[in-house]
N, C-alpha and C positions, 0 to 999 in steps of 0.2 A: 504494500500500500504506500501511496506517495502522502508524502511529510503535508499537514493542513499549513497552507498560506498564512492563515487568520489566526493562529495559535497565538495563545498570549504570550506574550513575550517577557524576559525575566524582568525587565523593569518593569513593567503595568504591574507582575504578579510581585513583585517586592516594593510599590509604593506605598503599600498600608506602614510599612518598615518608620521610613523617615518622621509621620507623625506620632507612631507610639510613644507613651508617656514614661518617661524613667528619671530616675532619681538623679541630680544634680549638687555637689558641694560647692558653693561661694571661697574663691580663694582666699577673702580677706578675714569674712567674717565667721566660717565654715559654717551657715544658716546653709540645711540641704533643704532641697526643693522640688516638689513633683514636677516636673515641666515636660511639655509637649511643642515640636518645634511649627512654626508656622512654615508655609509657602508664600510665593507670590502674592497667589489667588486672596488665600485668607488676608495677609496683608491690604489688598484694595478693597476686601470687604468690611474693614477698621475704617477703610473712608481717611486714610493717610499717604493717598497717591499722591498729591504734592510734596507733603514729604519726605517720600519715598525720591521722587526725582529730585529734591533740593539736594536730599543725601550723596545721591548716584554722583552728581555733578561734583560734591565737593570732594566724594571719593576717587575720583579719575581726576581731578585734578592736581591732586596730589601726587606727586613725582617720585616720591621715597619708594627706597625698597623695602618699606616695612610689613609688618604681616594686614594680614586684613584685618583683623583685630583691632592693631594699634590705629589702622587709618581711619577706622569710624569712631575710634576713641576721638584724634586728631582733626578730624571731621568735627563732630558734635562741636568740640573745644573750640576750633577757629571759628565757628556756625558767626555767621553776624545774625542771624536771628534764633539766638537760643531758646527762645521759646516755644518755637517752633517745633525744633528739633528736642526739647524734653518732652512736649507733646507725645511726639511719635515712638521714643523710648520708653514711655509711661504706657501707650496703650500696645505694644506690641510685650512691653513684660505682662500687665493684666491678661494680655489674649492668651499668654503662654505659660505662666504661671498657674498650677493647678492646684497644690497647697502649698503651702498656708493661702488661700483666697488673698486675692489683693482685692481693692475697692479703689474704684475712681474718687480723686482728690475736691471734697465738695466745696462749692461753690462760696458759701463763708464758712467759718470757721467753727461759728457755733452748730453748726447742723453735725458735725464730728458725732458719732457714737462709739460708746466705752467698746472696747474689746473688739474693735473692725479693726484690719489693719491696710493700712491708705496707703498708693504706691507711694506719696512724698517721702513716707516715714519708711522707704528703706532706702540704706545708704544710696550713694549717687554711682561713688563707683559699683556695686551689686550690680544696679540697674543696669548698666555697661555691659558689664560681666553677663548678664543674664539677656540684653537684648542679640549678643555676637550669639550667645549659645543657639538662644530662640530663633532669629532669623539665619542663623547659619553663615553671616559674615564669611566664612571661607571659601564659599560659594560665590561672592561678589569678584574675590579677585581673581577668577577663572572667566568673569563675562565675558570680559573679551580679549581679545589674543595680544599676544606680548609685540611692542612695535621690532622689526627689525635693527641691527646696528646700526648707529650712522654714521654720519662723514666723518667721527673718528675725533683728532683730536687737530683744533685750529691754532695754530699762533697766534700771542695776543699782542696785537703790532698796534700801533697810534697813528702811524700814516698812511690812510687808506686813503686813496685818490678819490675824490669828489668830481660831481659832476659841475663845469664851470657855470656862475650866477649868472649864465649871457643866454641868449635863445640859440637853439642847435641851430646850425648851418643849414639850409635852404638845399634839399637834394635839387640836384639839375632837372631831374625829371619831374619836380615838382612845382612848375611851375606857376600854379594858383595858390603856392606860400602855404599848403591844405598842413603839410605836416613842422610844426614848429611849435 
């Protein structure tokens, strides 16, 4: 009998894999933590596609050869709009975080109830820690392909010829003065 076309393939039949829920220790504070990682998908269904793409951008443009880890640590940090970007690390730990329950951070202060425990109120770095686990940061620095080498290495010289502050000369065949 000839092999089915349509058979599932190992990846479709080992996607349930990536989101299963498993235990996580916090390097700083060692708080362990049930976590579940997210995807893309889920990620645009948090309603944090903006930013997701502010992140993207500040993560390629970052030039370092650092891990992916440290570039969205770097990211967040240089973020000219941090609040932004604690936004989206706050609701992708909520979305990922299984226990201890996080709770969205309410609106004043006095609405707080005893004994909920509110993303502000876990460390900053955690959150970090916890948002590279959950969105899987390692997977960012694989999007897209490594640029090839370049022209190597240039000399750094001070007198590089300029072009003269006069109008370029009038080619002969240009007689309507079209190119100057």
């Amino acid at each position: 009998m000839s092999e089915d076309k349509y058979a599932l393939s190992e990846a479709w039949s080992n996607s349930n894999e990536y989101k299963k829920p498993f235990d996580y220790t916090l390097e700083n504070t060692r708080q362990t933590v049930l976590l579940r990682r997210l995807d893309m998908g889920d990620l645009l269904k948090l309603g944090i596609a903006e930013e997701l793409d502010f992140m993207s951008k500040a993560l390629f443009a970052d030039d370092s050869s650092a891990s992916a880890k440290e570039a969205v640590n770097t990211a967040v940090l240089k973020s000219q709009n941090f609040t932004k970007m604690e936004h989206m690390v706050n609701s992708v730990v909520m979305a990922g975080v299984i226990k201890p329950q996080l709770h969205a951070i309410p609106l004043h202060e006095a609405a707080r109830q005893p004994g909920l425990v509110y993303v502000d109120s876990v460390p900053f770095s955690d959150r970090m820690e916890l948002f590279g686990v959950i969105f899987d940061s390692e997977g960012l620095s694989t999007f897209r392909k490594e640029q090839e080498t370049g022209v190597g290495n240039v000399p750094d010289v001070s007198d590089v010829p300029l072009p003269p502050n006069e109008p370029v000369a009038v080619r002969p065949a240009d007689s309507q003065r079209l190119l100057f």
